[in-house]
C-alpha positions as a printed Julia matrix, in Angstrom:
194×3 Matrix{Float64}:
  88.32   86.58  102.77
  90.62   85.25  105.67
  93.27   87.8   107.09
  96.29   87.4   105.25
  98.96   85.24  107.78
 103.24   85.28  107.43
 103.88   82.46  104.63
 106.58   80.0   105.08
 107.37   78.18  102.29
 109.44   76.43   99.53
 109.2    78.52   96.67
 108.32   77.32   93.1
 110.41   78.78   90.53
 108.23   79.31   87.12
 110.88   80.63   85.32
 108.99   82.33   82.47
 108.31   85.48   81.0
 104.87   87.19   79.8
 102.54   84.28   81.27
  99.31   85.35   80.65
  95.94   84.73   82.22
  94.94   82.1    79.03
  98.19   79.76   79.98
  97.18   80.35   84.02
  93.89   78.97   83.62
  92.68   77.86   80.0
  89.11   79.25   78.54
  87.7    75.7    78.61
  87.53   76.42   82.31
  86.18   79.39   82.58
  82.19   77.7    82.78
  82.37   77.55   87.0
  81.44   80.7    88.79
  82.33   79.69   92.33
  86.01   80.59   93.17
  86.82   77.35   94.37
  87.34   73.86   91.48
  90.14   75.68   89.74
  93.11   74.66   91.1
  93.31   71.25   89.24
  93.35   73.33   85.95
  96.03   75.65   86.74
  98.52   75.57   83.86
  96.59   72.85   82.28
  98.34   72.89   78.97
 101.76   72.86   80.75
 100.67   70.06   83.74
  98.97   67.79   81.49
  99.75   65.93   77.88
  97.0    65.52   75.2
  95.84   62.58   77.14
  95.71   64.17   80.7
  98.97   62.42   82.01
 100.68   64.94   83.63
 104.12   65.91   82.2
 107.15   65.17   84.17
 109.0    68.11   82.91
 106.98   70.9    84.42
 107.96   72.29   87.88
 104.47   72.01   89.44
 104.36   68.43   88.88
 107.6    67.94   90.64
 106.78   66.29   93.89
 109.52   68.34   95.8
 107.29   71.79   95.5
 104.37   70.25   96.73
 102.26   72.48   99.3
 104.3    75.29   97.68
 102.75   78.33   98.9
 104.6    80.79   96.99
 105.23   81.34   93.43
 107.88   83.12   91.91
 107.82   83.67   88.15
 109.58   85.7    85.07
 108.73   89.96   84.2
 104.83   90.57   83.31
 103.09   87.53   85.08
  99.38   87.46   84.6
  99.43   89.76   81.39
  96.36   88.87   78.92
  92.84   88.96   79.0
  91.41   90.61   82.64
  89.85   87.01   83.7
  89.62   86.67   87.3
  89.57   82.86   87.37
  93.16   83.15   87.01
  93.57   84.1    90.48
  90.81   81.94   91.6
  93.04   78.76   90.18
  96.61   80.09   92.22
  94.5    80.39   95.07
  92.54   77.32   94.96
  95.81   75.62   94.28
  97.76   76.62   97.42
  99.59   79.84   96.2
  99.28   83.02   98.6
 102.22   84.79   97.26
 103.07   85.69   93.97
 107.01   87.23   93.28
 107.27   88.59   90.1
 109.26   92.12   88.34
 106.27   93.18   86.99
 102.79   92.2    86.8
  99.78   93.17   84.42
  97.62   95.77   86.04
  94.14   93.94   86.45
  95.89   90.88   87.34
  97.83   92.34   90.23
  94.53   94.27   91.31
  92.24   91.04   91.09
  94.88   89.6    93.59
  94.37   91.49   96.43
  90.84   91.32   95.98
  91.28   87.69   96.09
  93.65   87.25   99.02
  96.42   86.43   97.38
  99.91   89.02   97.94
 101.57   90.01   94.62
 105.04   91.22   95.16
 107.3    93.06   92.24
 110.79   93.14   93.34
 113.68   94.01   90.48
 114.87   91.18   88.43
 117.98   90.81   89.85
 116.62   89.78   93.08
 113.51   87.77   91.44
 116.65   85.86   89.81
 118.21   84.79   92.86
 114.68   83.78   94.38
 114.04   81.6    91.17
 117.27   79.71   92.73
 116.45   79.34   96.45
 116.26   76.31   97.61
 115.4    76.75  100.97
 112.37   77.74  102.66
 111.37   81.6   102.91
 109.19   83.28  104.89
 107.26   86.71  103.78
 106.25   88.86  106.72
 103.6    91.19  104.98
 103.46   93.6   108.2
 106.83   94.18  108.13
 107.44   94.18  104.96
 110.18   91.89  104.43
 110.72   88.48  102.62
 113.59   86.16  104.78
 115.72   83.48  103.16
 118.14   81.56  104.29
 120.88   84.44  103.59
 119.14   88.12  103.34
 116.21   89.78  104.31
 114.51   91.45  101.41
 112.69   94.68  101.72
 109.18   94.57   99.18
 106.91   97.77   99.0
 103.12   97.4    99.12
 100.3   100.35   99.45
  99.2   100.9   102.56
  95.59  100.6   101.86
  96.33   96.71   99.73
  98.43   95.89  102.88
  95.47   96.84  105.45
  93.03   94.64  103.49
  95.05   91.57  103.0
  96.16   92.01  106.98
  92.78   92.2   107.74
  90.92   90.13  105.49
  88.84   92.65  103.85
  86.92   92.24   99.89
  84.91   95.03   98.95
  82.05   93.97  100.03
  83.75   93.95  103.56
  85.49   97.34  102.95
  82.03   98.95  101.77
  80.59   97.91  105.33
  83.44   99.91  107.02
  81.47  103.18  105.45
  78.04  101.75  106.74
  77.61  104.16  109.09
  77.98  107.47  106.76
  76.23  105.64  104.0
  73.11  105.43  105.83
  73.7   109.38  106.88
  74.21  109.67  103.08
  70.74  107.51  102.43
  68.64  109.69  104.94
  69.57  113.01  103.97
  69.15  112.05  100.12
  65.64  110.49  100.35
  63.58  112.19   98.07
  60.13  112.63   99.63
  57.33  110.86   98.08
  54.52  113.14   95.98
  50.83  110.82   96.73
């Protein structure tokens, strides 16, 4: 996973409520186990008509929000089934940043494993960002996403915030321990009986 960088972007306003993993990427997808290939299939039932022309009406196939890194969207995004392809399809898609007021628990977890920064802010302000027009920037280390009229505070854990910062999955964070795990290993080895 690549250290998580300040995002400067347009944002794309998915103004909906309770979007669940099945609508983020459908089950007919679900066959690839690399995390990359999923993009193109992100909201496929929204993008795309029953012949696979994609529908004018839907905000991701408006040309203005194009390299949009940053998606903002109504209360309980990613709610549904635990799949983690739904990630895998905002990342592989271009989306780093995820605004939301609330967001289902394994979803929001399977994010930061993923790279991706999930922010819950209070729907008043996620209202006003579903607005912007402008570019905003979010500045993870300080905490703080700008637009063009107010700086907006966001909380994260300290320990989420480290790993995104420094680009850390588990498998990365489990080598931070290697040392005491192979103290762990030699003073548990159960001697052999020949």
């Amino acid at each position: 996973m690549k250290p998580f960088e300040n995002v400067k972007s347009i944002v794309t306003p998915l103004d909906m409520v309770n979007v669940d993993t099945d609508q983020i990427i459908p089950k007919q997808f679900l066959k690839l186990v690399q995390k990359s290939g999923f993009g193109k299939f992100l909201f496929f039932n929204w993008r795309y008509d029953e012949n696979k022309n994609l529908k004018s009406d839907f905000i991701l196939n408006d040309s203005k929000y194009d390299g949009s890194k940053i998606l903002v969207a109504g209360d309980n995004f990613g709610c549904g089934s635990s799949r983690e392809h739904a990630v895998w399809a905002l990342d592989d898609y271009g989306f780093s940043v995820i605004i939301s007021s609330s967001f289902a628990d394994i979803f929001f977890s399977n994010c930061f494993k993923n790279g991706i920064l999930p922010i819950s802010l209070d729907s008043k302000t996620v209202e006003k960002l579903l607005q912007e027009t402008n570019s905003v920037e979010v500045d993870l280390e300080n905490q703080i996403i700008k637009t063009s009229s107010e700086n907006i505070p966001f909380e994260i854990n300290s320990h989420k915030k480290k790993i995104l910062l420094e680009g850390l999955d588990d498998i990365a964070q489990t080598f931070q321990f290697e040392d005491k795990i192979c103290e762990f290993e030699e003073k548990s080895t159960i001697p052999s009986v020949l």
